[in-house]
N, C-alpha and C positions, 0 to 999 in steps of 0.2 A: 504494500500500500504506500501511499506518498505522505509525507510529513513533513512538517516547516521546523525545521528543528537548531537549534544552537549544538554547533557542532565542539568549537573551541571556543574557552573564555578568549574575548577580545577578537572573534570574527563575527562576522551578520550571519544572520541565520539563513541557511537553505531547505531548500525542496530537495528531498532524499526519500530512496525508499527503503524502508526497512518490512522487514513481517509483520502479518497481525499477529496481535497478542495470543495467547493463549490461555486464555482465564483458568486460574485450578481449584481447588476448593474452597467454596465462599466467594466465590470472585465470580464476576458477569462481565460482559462482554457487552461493551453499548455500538452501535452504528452512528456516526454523529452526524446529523442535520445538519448546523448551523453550528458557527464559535465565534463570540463578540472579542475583539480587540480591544487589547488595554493601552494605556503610556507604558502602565509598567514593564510591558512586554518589553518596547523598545530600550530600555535600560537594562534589560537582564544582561544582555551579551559583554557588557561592560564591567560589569561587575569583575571587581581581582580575583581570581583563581584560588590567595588563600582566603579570602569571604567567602565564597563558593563551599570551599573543602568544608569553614567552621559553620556553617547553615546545614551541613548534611548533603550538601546538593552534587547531582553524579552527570558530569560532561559523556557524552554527548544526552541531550532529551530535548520532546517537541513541546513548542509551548503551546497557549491556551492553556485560559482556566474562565472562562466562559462558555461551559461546552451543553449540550443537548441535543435527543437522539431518541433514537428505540433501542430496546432491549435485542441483543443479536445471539446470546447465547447466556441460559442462567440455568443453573441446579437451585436456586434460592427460590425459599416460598416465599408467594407474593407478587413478584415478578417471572414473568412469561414472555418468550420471546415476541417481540412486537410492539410490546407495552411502550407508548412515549413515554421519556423520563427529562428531567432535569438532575443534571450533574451538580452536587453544592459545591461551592469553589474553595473552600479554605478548606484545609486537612486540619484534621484532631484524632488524637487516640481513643477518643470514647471510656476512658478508665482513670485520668486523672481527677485531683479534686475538683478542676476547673469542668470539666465535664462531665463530672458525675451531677454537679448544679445548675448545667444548662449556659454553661459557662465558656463553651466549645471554643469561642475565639478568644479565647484570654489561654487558650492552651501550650503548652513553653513545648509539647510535640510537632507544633504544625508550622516549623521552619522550613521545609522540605515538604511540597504539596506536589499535582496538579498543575501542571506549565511552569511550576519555577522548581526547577531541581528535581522531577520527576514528568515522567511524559503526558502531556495533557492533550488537550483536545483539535489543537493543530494537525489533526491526523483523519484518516475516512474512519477507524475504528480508534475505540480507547477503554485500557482496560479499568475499572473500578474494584479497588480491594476489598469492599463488605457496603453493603447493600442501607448500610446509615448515610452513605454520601448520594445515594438515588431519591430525588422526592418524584410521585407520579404527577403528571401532567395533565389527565383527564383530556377536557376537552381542549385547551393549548395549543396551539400549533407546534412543534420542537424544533420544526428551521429558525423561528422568532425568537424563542423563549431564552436563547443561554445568557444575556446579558442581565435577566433577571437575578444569575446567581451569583456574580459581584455587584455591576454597575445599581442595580434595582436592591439587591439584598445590603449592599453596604451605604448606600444612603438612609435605606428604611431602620437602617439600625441606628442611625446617627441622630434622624427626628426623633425616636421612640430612647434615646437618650437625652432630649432637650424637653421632650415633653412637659417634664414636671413644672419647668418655668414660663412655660407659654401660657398668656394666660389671653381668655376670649377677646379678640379684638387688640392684641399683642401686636407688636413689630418681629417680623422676625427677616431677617436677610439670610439670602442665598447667595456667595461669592462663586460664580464660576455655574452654570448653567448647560454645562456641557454633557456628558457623557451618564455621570452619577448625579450634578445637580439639579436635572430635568427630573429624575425620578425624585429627588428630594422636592421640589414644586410641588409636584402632584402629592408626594406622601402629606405635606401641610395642607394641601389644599383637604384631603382625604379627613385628614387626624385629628384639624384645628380647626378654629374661628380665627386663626391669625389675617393677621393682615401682613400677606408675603411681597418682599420687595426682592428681585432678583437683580443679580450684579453680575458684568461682565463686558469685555471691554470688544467683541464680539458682535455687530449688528447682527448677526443673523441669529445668533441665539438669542440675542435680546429681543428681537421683533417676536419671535416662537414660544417664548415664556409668555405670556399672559393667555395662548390658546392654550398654557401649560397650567395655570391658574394662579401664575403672578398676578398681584394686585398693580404693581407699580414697576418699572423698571430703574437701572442704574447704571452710568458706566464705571463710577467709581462709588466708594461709600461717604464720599466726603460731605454730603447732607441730612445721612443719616444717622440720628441721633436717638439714646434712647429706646434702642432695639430689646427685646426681653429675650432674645438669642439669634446668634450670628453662627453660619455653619460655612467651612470654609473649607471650598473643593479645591481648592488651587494650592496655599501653603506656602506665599513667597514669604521673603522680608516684609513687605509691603502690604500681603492682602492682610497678614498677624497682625501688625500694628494698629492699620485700618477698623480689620472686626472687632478688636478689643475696645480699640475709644469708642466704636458705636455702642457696646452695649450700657444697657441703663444698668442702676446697682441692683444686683440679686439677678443679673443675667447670666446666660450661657451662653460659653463659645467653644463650639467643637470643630476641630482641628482633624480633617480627613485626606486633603491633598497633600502630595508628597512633595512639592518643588523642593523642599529641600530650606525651608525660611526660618530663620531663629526668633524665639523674645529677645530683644536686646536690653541692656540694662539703661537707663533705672526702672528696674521691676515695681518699684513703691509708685502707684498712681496709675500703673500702665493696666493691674488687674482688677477685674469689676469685684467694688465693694459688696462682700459677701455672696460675690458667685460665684462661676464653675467655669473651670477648664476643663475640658477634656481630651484626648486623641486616642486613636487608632486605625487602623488598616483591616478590612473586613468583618465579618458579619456570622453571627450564630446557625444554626440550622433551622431553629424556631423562627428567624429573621426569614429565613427562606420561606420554610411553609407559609408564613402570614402575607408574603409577597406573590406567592403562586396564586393562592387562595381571592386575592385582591385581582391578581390577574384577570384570571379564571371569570369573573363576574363583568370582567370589558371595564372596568375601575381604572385601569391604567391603559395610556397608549405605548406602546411599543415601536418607537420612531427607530427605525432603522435604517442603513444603507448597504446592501447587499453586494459581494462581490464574490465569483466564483473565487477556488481556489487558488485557481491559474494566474489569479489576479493579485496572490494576499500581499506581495512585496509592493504593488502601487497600492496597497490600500493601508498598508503600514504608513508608506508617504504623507498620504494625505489626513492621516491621522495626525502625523509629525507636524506637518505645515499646517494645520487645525482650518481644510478646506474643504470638507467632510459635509455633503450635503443633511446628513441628519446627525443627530447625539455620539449613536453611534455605527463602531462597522460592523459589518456580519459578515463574515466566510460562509458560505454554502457548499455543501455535496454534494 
């Protein structure tokens, strides 16, 4: 089968072909529809070799980790070959404290997943080691659905983080509208009485946010003041500073994008009096189910832009150059 895969730390990824897997006991075998593209993806290949080694993570393997399919081969009850699934994107042991609590993404196992450091969904097939990473799809389409299992699942986890300080008719600002913050619109539009202001410097996502159920747009936060929580997809120097002064005292600001952007010091003044920081990267499995489930019922739109396989190196591009006619991309089989 063909694969997009990171062959050497420090080369671009290729189209290679290797076997399909062979699922062994406990293990299934998915056929993949669709796999939504990340940034992260584009940063993997870059990564040092000794970061690599101390993550767990094994040269050569295909990425994605937005994957969904049907069932291609299962000994597991429950699943029958055929059955659309969705892939959950973050790995957990399923045995730690963290996840014996429902606490799956706070798991110190899940450094080595799924497209980073093990073979994920960049492929026609991909194997699944236990049947806790499959959620069914019902009625879903599974070419559409894989970006639900980061882009959709890790924003929904980041509002149902900020929730406790949202209060009806609240400010709440969205930095970065793009990929994961379009489903964060919709999750406030969904979850809240907020009154949502979307941020980004982006005319074309900012025109698509209010059919998103932005209240108001921005292209910076410089007039926004007094927010009751600020969620911020991007993570420069810049958007940090920004979200933080916007929030009013007893707000929330959660920290999901990666650019890469610090608090700078003087920390006295800079953090909302008696609120919350928070950050991280991915999302629970309960986060999943509640996101399907939302799906499932035409609750959320699935803005995507489709490219064969053949295609996935320009659609990496255009991800990169942020020219991407929709949120996000989709690889097709």
């Amino acid at each position: 089968m063909r694969a997009f895969r990171i062959t050497e730390w420090g080369q671009q990824p290729q189209v290679v072909d290797v076997p399909v897997p062979t699922p062994g006991r406990g293990e299934l075998l998915v056929r993949v529809a669709g796999c939504g593209l990340c940034h992260t993806d584009v940063t993997l290949p870059h990564i040092p070799a000794s970061v690599g080694s101390r993550l767990g993570w094994r040269v050569p393997f295909t990425l994605g980790h937005e994957a969904a399919g049907w069932v291609a081969s299962s000994d597991v009850p429950g699943f029958a070959e055929g059955d659309p699934v969705a892939l959950v994107s973050p790995t957990s042991c399923g045995q730690c404290w963290h996840c014996l609590r429902g606490l799956d993404s706070s798991c110190p196992n899940g450094l080595a997943g799924r497209g980073y450091g093990r073979d994920g969904g960049l492929a026609e097939y991909v194997l699944v080691s236990s049947p806790r990473f499959l959620i069914p799809l019902g009625s879903l389409d599974p070419v559409t659905a894989g970006p639900l299992t980061d882009a959709g699942a890790t924003s929904y986890h980041a509002v149902r983080r900020a929730l406790p300080r949202i209060h009806p008719g609240g400010l709440v600002a969205v930095i970065g509208v793009g990929g994961l913050g379009s489903y964060a619109v919709q999750f406030l539009r969904l979850l809240t009485a907020a009154t949502i202001v979307a941020v980004d410097t982006n005319p074309t996502r900012l025109a698509a946010a209010p059919t998103l159920g932005a209240t108001s747009t921005a292209a910076d936060l410089s007039d926004v003041r007094g927010a009751a929580a600020v969620l911020d997809f991007v993570g420069s120097d810049d958007t940090i500073a920004a979200g933080l002064a916007a929030l009013r005292p007893g707000g929330a600001y959660g920290l999901i994008g990666a650019a890469g952007g610090r608090l700078k010091p003087p920390l006295f003044g800079s953090l909302p009096r008696d609120g919350e920081v928070f950050t991280f990267q991915g999302s629970s499995i309960a986060d999943l189910h509640d996101v399907i489930s939302l799906a499932t019922t035409g609750a959320l739109r699935l803005d995507v832009q489709r490219f064969p396989f053949d295609a996935v190196q320009d659609a990496y591009s255009r991800l990169t150059a942020g020219t991407l006619d929709s949120p996000r991309a989709l690889i097709t089989f």
